[in-house]
C-alpha positions in Angstrom: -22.8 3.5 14.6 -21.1 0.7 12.8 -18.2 -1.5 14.2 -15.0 -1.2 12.9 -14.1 -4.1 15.6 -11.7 -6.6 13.5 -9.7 -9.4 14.5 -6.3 -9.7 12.1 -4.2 -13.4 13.0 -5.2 -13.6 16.2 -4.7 -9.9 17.3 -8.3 -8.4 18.6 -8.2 -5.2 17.0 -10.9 -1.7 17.7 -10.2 -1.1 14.0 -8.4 -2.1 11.3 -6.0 0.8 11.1 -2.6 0.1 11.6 0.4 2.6 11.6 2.7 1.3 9.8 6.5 0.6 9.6 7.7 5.0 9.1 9.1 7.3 11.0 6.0 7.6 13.2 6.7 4.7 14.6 10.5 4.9 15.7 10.2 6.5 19.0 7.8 5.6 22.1 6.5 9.1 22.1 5.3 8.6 18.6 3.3 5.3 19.0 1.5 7.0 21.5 0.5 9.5 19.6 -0.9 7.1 16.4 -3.0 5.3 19.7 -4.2 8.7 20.9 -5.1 9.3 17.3 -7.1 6.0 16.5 -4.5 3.4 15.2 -5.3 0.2 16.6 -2.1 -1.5 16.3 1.3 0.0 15.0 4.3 -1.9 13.4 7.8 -0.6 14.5 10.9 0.7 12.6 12.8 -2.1 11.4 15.0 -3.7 14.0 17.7 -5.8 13.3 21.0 -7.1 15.0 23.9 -4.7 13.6 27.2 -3.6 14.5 26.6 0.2 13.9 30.3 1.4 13.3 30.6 -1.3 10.1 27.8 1.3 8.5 27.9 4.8 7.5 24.9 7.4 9.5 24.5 9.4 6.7 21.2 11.5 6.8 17.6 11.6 5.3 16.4 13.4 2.5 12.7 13.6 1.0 11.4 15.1 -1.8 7.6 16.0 -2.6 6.0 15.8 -6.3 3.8 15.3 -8.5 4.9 12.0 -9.0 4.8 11.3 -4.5 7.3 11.1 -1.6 10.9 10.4 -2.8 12.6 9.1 0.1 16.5 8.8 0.3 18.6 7.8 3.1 20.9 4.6 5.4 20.4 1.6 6.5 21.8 2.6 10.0 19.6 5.7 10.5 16.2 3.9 8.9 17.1 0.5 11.4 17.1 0.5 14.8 19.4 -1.7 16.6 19.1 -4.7 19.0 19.2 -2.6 21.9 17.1 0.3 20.8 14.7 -1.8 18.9 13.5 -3.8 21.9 13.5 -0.9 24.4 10.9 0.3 21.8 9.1 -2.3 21.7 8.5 -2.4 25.2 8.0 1.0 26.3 5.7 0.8 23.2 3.9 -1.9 25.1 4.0 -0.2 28.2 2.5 3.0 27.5 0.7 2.8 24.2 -2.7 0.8 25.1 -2.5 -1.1 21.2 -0.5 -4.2 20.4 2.7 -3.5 18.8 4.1 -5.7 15.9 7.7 -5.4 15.5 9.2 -4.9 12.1 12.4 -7.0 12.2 15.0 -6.9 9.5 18.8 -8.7 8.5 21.1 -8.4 6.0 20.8 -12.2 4.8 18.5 -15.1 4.7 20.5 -17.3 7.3 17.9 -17.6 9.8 20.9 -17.1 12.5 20.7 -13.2 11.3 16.7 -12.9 12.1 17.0 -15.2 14.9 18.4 -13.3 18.0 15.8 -10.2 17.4 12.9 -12.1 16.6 13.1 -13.6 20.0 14.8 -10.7 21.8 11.5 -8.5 20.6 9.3 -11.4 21.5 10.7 -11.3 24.9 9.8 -7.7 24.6 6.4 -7.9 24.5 5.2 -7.9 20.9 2.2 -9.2 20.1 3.3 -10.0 16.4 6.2 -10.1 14.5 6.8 -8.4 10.7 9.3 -10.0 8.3 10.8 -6.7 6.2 12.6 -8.3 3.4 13.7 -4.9 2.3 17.2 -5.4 2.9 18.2 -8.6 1.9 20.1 -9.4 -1.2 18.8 -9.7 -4.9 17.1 -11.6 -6.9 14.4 -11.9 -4.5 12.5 -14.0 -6.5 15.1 -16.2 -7.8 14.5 -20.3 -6.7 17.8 -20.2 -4.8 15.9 -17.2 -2.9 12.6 -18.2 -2.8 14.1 -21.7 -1.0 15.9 -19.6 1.5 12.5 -17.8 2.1 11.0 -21.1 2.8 13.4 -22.0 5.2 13.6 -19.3 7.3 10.1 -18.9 7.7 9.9 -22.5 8.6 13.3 -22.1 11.0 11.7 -18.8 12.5 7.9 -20.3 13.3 9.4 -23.2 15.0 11.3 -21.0 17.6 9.0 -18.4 18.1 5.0 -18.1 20.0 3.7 -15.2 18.8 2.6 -14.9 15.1 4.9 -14.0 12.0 4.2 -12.4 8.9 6.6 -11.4 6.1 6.0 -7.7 4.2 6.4 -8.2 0.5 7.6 -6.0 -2.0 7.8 -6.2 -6.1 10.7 -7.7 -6.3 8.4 -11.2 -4.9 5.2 -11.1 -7.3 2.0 -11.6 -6.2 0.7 -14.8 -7.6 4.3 -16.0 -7.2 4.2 -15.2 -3.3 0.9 -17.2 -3.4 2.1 -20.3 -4.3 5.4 -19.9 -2.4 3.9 -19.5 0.9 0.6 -21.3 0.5 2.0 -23.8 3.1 4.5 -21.5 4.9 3.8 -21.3 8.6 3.1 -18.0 8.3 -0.3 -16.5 10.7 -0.6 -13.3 7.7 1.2 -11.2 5.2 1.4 -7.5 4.4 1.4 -6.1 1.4 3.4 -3.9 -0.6 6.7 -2.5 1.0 8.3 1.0 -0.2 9.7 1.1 -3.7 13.2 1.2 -4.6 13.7 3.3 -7.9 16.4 5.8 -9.3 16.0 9.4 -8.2 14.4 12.2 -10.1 17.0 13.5 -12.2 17.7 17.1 -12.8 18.8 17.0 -16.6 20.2 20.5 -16.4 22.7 22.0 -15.8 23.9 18.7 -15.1 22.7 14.9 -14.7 22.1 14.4 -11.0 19.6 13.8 -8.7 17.2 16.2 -7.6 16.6 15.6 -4.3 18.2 18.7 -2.3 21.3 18.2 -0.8 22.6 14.6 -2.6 23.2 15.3 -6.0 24.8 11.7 -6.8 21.9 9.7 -5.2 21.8 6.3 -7.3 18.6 5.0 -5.5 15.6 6.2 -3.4 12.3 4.7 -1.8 9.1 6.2 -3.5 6.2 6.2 -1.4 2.5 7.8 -2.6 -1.0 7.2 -4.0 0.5 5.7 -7.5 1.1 2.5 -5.0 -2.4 2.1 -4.5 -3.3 0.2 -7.5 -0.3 -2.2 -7.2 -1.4 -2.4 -3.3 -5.0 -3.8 -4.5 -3.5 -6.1 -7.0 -1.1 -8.2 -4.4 -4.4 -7.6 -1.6 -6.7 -9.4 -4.2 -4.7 -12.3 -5.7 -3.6 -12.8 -2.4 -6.9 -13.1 -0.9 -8.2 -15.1 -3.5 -5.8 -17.8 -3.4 -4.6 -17.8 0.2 -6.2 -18.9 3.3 -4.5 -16.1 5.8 -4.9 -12.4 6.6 -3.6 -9.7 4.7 -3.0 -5.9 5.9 -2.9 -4.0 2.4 -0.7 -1.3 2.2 0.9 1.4 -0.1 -0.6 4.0 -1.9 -3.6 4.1 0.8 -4.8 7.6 1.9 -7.8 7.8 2.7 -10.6 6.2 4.6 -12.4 5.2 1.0 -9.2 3.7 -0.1 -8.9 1.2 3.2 -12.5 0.7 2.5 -11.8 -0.5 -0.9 -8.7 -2.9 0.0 -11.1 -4.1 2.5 -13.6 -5.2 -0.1 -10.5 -6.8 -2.3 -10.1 -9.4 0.4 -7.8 -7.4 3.2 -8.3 -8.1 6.8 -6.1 -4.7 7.7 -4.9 -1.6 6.4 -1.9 -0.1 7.1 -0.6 4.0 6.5 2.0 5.8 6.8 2.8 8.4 3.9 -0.8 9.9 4.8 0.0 10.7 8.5 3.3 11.4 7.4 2.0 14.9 4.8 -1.1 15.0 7.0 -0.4 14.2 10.9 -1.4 11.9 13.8 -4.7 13.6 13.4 -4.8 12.2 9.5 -5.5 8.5 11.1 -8.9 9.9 13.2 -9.8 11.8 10.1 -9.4 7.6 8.0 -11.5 6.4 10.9 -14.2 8.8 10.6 -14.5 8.3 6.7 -14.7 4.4 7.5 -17.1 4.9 10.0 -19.2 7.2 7.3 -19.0 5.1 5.0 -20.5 2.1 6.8 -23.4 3.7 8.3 -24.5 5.3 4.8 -24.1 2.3 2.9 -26.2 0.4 5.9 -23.5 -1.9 7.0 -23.6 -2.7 10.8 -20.0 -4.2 11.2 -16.7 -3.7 8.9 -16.1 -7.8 8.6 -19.5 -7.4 6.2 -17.2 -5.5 3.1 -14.3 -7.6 3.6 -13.5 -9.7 0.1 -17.3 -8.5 -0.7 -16.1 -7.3 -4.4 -14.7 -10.9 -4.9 -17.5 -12.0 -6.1 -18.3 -9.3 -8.6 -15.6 -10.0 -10.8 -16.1 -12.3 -13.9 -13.5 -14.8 -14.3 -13.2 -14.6 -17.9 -13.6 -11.7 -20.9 -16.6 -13.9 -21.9 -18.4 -13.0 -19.1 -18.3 -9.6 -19.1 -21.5 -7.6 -19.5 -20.8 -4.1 -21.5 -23.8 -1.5 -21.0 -25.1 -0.4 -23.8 -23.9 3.4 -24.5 -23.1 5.8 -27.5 -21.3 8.9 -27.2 -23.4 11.4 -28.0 -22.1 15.9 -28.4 -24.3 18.6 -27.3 -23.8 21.1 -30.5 -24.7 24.4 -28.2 -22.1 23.7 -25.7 -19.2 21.9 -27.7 -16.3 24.6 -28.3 -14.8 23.1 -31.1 -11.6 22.5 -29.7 -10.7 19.3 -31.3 -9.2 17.6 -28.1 -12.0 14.4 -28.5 -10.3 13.9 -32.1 -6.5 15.2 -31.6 -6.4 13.5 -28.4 -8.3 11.0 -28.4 -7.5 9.6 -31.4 -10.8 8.2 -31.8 -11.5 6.7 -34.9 -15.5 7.0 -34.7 -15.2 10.7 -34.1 -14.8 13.1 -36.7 -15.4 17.0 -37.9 -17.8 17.1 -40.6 -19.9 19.8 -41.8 -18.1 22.1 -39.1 -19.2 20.1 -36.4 -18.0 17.2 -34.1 -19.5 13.8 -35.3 -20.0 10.5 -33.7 -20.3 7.7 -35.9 -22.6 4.6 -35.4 -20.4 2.3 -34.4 -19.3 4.0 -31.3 -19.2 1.5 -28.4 -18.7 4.2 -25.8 -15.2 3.9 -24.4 -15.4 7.0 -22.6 -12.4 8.6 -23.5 -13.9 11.9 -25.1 -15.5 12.5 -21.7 -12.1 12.4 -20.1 -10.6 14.9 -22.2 -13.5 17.0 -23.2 -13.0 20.5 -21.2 -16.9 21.3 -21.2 -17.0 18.8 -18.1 -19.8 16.4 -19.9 -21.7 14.6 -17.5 -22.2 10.2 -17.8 -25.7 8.7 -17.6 -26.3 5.6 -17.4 -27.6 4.8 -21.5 -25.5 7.3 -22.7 -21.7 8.8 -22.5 -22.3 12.2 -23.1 -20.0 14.7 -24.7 -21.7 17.5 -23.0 -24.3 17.9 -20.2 -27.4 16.6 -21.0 
């Protein structure tokens, strides 16, 4: 069987599965059970140094779509506080058997606000700390910001032993981040945080949010699969032009998708909205596609797929290679139904004679197979509009 054995800034890991920053990881009893389950290392709930009475409790709320999980709730019931925070962290360390990085988080970029936890957790026993930038104010992105990032990391690294690594989010773009922290004293990043987005609204009978039980919701984290292709973006252009670590996350749910942020250049993988809809057991059920995948595609060790689609992207249009491929309709199966020239709106497809027509120049985009509801089958000279 393959090794899934990874080492991720330092931290020797037994996989690169890491629960990450969610409700399954804001109590003791929960950590436990992501190690039980497989995780190899688990980041904590956000801790930060608060006076609880200045904010509101308020209460959680989550919705489930089409669209993912809709997430709505406070800053003092989704942080945990000094106190609470680094009793976590240590009975974490205590009892759970993995390292634990602690998530630490402040309202501001004074480094006097991130200070005081970073070393209290530190002191605590985690073996890494996670910089969530979640709360602090907009533009993140701004120079005013971005210098304030830079000095904080610096102020941060130069008081602390164990590793840091700041979470990024959209609101710090990816080739952006690059070249802000390319000499940041920073041991890895993770990549992407939650989303921050309006609410679904219910247009009728009246304009408000529809997640139960908060009608005038203004704003709401959305978590899901939709992430994933935002998460590969950061986990590649960060990959490429960075010399550090990444743990990818957001959008990942299954062991094929950690696979492929894996081959986009990431060191680690992180979940959370999976075990949250599936379970602890979710995380043995990622391990176990890893582990499947690696011993059918002959790979003896999981460091052998990291960053290895790198390579197999050209770096410029010019140096694409396009098969060679036609569209091409199987008269005794097509149904006439018109969606590869309504819906399509393919210009080298047409009805003549009473039957669907494609013309010479098709290049084989592929579309009419996507649409086409006789289920048409792709081979490797030809895109098919039926089954061949």
């Amino acid at each position: 069987m393959a090794s899934l054995a990874i080492n991720f800034a330092g931290l020797a890991l037994k996989n690169p599965v890491v629960m990450a920053s969610a409700p399954p990881t804001e109590t003791v009893e929960s950590i436990m059970r992501c190690a039980e389950a497989g995780a190899a290392a688990a980041v904590t709930k956000t801790i930060a140094d608060f006076d609880e009475e200045s904010f509101p409790l308020g209460a959680r709320r989550a919705r489930i779509d089409q669209s993912g999980l809709w997430a709505l709730s406070t800053f003092r019931r989704e942080t945990l506080t000094l106190e609470s925070g680094t009793a976590l962290v240590a009975g974490a360390v205590r009892q759970a058997g993995i390292p634990i990085i602690a998530s630490v988080g402040a309202l501001t970029m004074d480094p006097e606000s991130w200070l005081p936890t970073c070393l209290a957790v530190q002191a605590a026993g985690a073996s890494m700390i996670q910089l969530d930038l979640f709360y602090v104010p907009h533009p993140r992105c701004s120079p005013k910001s971005v210098e304030q990032l830079r000095t904080l990391l610096k102020a941060l690294a130069g008081q602390l032993k164990i590793p840091l690594a700041p979470k990024l989010n959209l609101d710090l773009p990816a080739h952006y981040a690059a070249d802000v922290l390319r000499d940041a004293p920073i041991a890895a990043l993770f990549a992407i945080d939650s989303i921050r987005v309006p609410p679904p609204l219910d247009l009728v009978p009246r304009l408000s949010s529809r997640i139960a039980h908060a009608p005038n919701a203004g704003e709401c984290s959305l978590f899901g699969s939709w992430q994933k292709p935002i998460t590969l973006q950061y986990t590649r252009t960060l990959a490429e032009r960075l010399p550090m670590p990444v743990c990818a996350g957001g959008g990942l749910m299954t062991g094929l998708d950690a696979i492929e942020a894996m081959a986009l250049g990431a060191t680690t993988v992180q979940f959370a909205t999976a075990v949250i809809r599936g379970g602890f057991k979710r995380i043995t059920s990622i391990l176990g596609e890893m582990e499947k995948y690696l011993d059918s595609a002959g790979y003896a060790d999981i460091s052998q797929v990291r960053g290895m689609a790198l390579s197999h992207f050209a770096a410029d249009e010019r140096e694409i290679r396009f098969g060679n491929i036609k569209a091409k309709v199987d008269h005794d199966i097509c149904i006439m139904c018109g969606k590869c020239t309504t819906v399509v709106f393919c210009p080298d497809i047409h009805v003549a004679n009473g039957r669907i027509e494609v013309l010479d120049h098709c290049d084989g985009c592929g579309l009419c197979v996507e649409v086409c509801p006789t289920k048409p089958v792709k081979s490797l000279s030809v895109v098919s509009a039926a089954h061949d």
